[in-house]
C-alpha positions in Angstrom: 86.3 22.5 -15.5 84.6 25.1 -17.5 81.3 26.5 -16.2 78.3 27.8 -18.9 75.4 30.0 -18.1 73.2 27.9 -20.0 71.9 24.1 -19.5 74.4 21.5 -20.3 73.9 19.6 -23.7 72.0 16.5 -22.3 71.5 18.2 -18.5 69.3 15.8 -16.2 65.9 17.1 -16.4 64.9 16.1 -13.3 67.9 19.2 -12.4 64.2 21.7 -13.2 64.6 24.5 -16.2 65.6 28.0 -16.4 63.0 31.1 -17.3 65.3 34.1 -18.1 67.6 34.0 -14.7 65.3 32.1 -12.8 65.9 29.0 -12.0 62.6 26.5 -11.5 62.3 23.0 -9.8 59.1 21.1 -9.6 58.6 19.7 -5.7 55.8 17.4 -4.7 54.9 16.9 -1.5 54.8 13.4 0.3 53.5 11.9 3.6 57.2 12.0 4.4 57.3 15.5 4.5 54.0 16.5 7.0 53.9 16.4 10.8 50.6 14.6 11.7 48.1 16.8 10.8 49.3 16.5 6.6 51.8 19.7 7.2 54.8 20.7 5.3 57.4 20.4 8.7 59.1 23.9 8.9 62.5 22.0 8.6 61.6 20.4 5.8 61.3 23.8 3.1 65.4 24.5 3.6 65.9 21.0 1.6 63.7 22.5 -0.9 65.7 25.6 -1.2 68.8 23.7 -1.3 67.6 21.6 -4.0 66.8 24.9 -6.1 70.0 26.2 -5.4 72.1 22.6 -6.0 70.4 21.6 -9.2 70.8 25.0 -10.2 74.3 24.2 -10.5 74.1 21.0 -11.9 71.5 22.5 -14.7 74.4 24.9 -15.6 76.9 22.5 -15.3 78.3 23.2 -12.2 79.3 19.4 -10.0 79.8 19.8 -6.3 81.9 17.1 -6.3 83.9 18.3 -9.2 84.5 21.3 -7.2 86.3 19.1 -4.6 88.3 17.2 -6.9 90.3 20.7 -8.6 93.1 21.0 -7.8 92.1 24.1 -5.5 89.4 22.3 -4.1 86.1 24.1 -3.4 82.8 24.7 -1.8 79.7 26.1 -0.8 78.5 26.7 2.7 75.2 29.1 4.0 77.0 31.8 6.4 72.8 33.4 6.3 69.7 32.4 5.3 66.5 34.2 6.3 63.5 32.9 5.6 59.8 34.4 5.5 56.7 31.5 5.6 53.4 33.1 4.1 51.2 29.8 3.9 51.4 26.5 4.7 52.2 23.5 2.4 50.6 20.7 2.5 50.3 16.8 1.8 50.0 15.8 -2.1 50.6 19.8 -2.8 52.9 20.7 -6.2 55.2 23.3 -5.4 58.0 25.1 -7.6 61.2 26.1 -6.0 62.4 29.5 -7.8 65.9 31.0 -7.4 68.2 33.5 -8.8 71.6 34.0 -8.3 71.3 37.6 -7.7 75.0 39.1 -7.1 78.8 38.0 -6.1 80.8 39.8 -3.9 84.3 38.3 -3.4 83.7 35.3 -1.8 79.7 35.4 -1.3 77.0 34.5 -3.3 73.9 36.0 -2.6 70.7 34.1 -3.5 67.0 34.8 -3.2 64.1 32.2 -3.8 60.9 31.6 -3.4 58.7 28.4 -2.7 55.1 28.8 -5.0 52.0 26.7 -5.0 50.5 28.3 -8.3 50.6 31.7 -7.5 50.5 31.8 -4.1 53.7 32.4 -2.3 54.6 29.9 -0.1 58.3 30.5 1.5 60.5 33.2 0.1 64.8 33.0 1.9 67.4 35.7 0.9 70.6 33.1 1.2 74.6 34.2 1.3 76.4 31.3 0.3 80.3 31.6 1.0 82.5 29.7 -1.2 85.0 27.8 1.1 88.5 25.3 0.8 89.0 22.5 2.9 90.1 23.7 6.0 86.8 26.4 5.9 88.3 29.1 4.8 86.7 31.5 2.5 88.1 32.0 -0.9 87.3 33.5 -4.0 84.7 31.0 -6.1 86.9 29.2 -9.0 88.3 30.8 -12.4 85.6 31.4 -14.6 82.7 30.8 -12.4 81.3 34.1 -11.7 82.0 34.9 -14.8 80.4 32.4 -16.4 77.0 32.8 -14.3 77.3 36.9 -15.0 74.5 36.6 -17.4 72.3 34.8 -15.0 72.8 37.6 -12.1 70.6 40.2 -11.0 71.8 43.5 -14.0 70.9 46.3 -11.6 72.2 44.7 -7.7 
């Protein structure tokens, strides 16, 4: 598997677009979404962010489930996400999930995104991802990874 800093040839486009480093993904907000009084459910904006961050991947060419079938299998898991909620979203609302890949460190990813309606801030989270085996061990990402996504990290961590 090689991994490319910039969209596949023929990427989904549903998988959102890149703007320099930053990754963007459209979100609209359904009924399915809202407690009862038309809500965004606090729950509800960590699948957001971890739709920015997987179709990030997948925009770049990265599969999850590619990752598992290497022969040194691989994954992702959050070991911390911190998340700050300025304003509420609500029913029928279009938000756009932002992230950046900001830095690796051995076998950490450190993410930060943001959750806009316009240009309002919505959410912002500052994520450490930890690339894992099988068993749930941490291990360095795959050959080439890091290095591939180099151009897309933050230049001055």
């Amino acid at each position: 598997m090689t991994f490319s800093a910039h969209p596949r040839e023929g990427a989904d486009p549903s998988a959102g677009w890149l703007v320099g480093r930053e990754h963007q993904l459209p979100v609209r907000i359904y009924y399915e979404d809202t407690d009862f009084t038309g809500v965004v459910y606090h729950a509800n904006y960590l699948r957001y962010f971890e739709r920015g961050r997987s179709d990030f991947f997948r925009l770049v060419g990265v599969s999850h489930s590619a990752l598992l079938e290497r022969p040194d299998p691989a994954a992702f898991t959050i070991v911390r996400m911190t998340v700050d909620f300025k304003r509420a979203a609500r029913i029928d609302d279009a938000l756009l999930v932002r992230t950046t890949y900001d830095r690796p460190k051995g076998p950490r990813l450190f993410i930060s995104q943001r959750i806009t309606r316009g240009d309002a801030l919505v959410a912002a989270a500052q994520v450490e991802a930890a690339c894992i085996d099988l068993k749930g061990r941490a291990r360095k990402p795959p050959p080439g990874l890091a290095e591939a996504l180099a151009p897309l990290f933050d230049p001055a961590p």
